[in-house]
N, C-alpha and C positions, 0 to 999 in steps of 0.2 A: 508601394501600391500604385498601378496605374492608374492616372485622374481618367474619367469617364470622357469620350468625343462628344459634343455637343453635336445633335441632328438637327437641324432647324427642317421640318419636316411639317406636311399635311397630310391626310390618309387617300394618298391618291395613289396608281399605278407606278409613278414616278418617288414618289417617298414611300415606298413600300420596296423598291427597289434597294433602298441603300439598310431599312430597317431587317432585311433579308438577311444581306452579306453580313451586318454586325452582329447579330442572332449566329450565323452561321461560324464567325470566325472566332467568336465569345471574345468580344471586343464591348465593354466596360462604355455605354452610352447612356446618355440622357436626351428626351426630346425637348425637343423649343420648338412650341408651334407656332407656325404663321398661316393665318387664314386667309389663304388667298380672296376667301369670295369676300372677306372685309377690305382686303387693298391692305393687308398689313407687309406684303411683298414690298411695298414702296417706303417704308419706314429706313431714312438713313442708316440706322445701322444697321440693316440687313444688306442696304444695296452697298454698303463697306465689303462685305466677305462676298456676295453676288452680286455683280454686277450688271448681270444681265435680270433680276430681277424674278428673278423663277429660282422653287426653292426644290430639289434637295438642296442644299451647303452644308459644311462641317466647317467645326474647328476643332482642331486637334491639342490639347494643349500640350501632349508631348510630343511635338511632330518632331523631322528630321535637325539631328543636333541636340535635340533636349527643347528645343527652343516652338511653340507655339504656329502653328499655319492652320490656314482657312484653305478650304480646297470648295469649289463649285464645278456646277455641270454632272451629271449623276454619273455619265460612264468617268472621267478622269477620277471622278470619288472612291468607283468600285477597282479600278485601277490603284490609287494608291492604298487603299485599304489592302488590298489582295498584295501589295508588295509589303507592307509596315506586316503585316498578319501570317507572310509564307503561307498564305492558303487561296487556291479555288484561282490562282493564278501562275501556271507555273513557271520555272525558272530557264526550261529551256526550250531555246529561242523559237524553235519549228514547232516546238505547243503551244508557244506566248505567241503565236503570229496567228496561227487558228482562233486564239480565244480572241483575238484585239478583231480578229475578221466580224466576227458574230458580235462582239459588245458593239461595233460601228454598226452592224446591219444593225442594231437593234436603236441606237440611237440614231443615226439618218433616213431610217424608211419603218421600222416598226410602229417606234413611236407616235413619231410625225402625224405617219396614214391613221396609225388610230385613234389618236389625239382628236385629229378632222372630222372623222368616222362619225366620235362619238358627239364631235360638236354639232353634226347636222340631224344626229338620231335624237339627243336629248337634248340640244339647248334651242338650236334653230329653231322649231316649230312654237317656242313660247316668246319668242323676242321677234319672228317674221312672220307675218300676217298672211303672206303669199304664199302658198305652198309651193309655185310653181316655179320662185326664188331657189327656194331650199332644193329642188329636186334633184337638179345637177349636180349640187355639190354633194348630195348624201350618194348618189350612184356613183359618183367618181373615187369618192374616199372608200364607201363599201367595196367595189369593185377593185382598187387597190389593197387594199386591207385581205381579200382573197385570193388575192395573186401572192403576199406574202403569205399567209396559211400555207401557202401551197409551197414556197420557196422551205420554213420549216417542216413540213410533214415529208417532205422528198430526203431532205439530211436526217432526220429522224430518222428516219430508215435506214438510213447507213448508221449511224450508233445511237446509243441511249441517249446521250447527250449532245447538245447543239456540237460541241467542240470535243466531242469523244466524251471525256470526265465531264463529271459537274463541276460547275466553273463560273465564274464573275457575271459571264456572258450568256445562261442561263438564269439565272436570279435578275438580269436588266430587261429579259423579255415575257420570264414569265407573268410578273403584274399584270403586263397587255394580254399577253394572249390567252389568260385565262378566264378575260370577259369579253375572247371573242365573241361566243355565242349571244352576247347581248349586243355586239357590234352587227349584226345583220351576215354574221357567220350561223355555217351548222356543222356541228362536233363531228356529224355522222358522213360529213365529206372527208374529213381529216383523223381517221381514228387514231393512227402514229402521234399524233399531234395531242389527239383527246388524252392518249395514256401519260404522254410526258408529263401533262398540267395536272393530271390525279398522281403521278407518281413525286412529284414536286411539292403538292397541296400536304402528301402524308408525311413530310420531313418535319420532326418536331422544333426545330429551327425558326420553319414558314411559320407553323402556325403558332409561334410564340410574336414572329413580327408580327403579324395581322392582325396579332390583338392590341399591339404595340398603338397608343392614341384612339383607341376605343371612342373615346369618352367626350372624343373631340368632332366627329363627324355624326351625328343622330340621324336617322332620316326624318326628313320633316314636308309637307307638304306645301311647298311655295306660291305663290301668287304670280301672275303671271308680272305683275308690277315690281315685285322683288325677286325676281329670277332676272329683270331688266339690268337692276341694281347693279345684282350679283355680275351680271354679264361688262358691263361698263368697267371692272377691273379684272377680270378673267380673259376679253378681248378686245381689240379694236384698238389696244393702245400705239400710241405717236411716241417718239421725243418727246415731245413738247406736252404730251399727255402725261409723262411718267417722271418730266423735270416737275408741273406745277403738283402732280401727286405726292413725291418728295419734300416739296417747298411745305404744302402744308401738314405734311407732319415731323415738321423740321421744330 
């Protein structure tokens, strides 16, 4: 029997990303959550398997050889998953090159931009007193974030899927772009766009990940004092920010 992957996961766009593919590949996982808004990201032994400190991670214990590996960074994850699994990545090279196109677009400007996006729509306004701080960065990120809408709704058009099939590189974008419309998008510019995230939402796969750590995220109604908190290990971190956060929960 295959031992289950460890997900050290939170229910964010990003760890919903890899709870997709596993749902999808019927790959045997268990989650291990880390709360980022608590700073549990800095707990040595997470920053052992991530080093950078941001969680999707696995570890595999039957990785390549028989022999145990830890994998970080969410696309190289959905990458070796989709190679251990022969699925949703395929084998040959001139469709493995379309799909690594679209998992990079998705991690060096999807994310990124919406990541921003959404830090100026929903965090800036309760941690910056200024609005007139905030305003630039929220037009800048929004206004990028629809320049890529736009970059997906044009190749939508040309097939179903980001990469032709459904593929690694769909499941790394859909989490973001399915709270566009909360990012300071509208659906009704992008319909190509609007059907792929309903035609994706009804895979019984999705909606087995999404329910995947329910139990772990509640909504709750924060103070402007503890949203501060929250934000002092969510952003702004140094070196030397994230050495003395280690030390103490060394």
């Amino acid at each position: 029997m295959t031992n289950p992957i460890e997900l050290y996961f939170w229910p964010t766009p990003n760890g919903w990303k890899i709870s997709i593919a596993l749902e999808e590949m019927g790959l045997p996982y268990e989650l291990k959550a880390v709360n980022i808004g608590k700073g549990e990201q800095f707990a040595p032994s997470f920053l052992a398997i991530s080093p950078n400190n941001r969680m999707p991670a696995i570890i595999d214990p039957d990785g390549p050889g028989g022999a145990p590996i830890s994998v970080f960074e969410s696309g190289a994850i959905l990458q070796y998953l989709g190679r251990k699994s022969g699925q949703f990545y395929p084998t040959d090279e001139r469709a493995r090159i379309k799909v690594d196109e679209w998992l990079i677009w998705q991690v060096a400007n999807l994310g990124p931009m919406a990541g921003q996006a959404s830090h100026f729509i929903n965090y800036a306004p309760k941690i910056v007193d200024d609005a007139a701080l905030i305003e630039y960065g929220r037009a800048r990120y929004v206004n990028e974030l629809n320049r890529l809408c736009g970059v997906a709704e044009r190749q939508l058009g040309e097939s179903e899927y980001l990469a032709g099939e459904y593929s690694i590189a769909d499941m790394a974008s859909w989490p973001w772009l399915r709270i566009a419309h909360k990012l300071g998008q509208g659906f009704d510019d992008f319909p190509k766009l609007k059907a792929w995230v309903d035609r994706i939402y009804e895979r019984p796969a999705v909606q087995r990940a999404l329910k995947a750590g329910d139990e772990l995220r509640q909504k709750q109604d924060l103070s402007k004092d503890q949203v501060r908190d929250m934000a002092k290990n969510l952003f702004g971190q140094t070196s030397a920010s994230v050495n003395a956060a280690k030390s103490n929960q060394s």
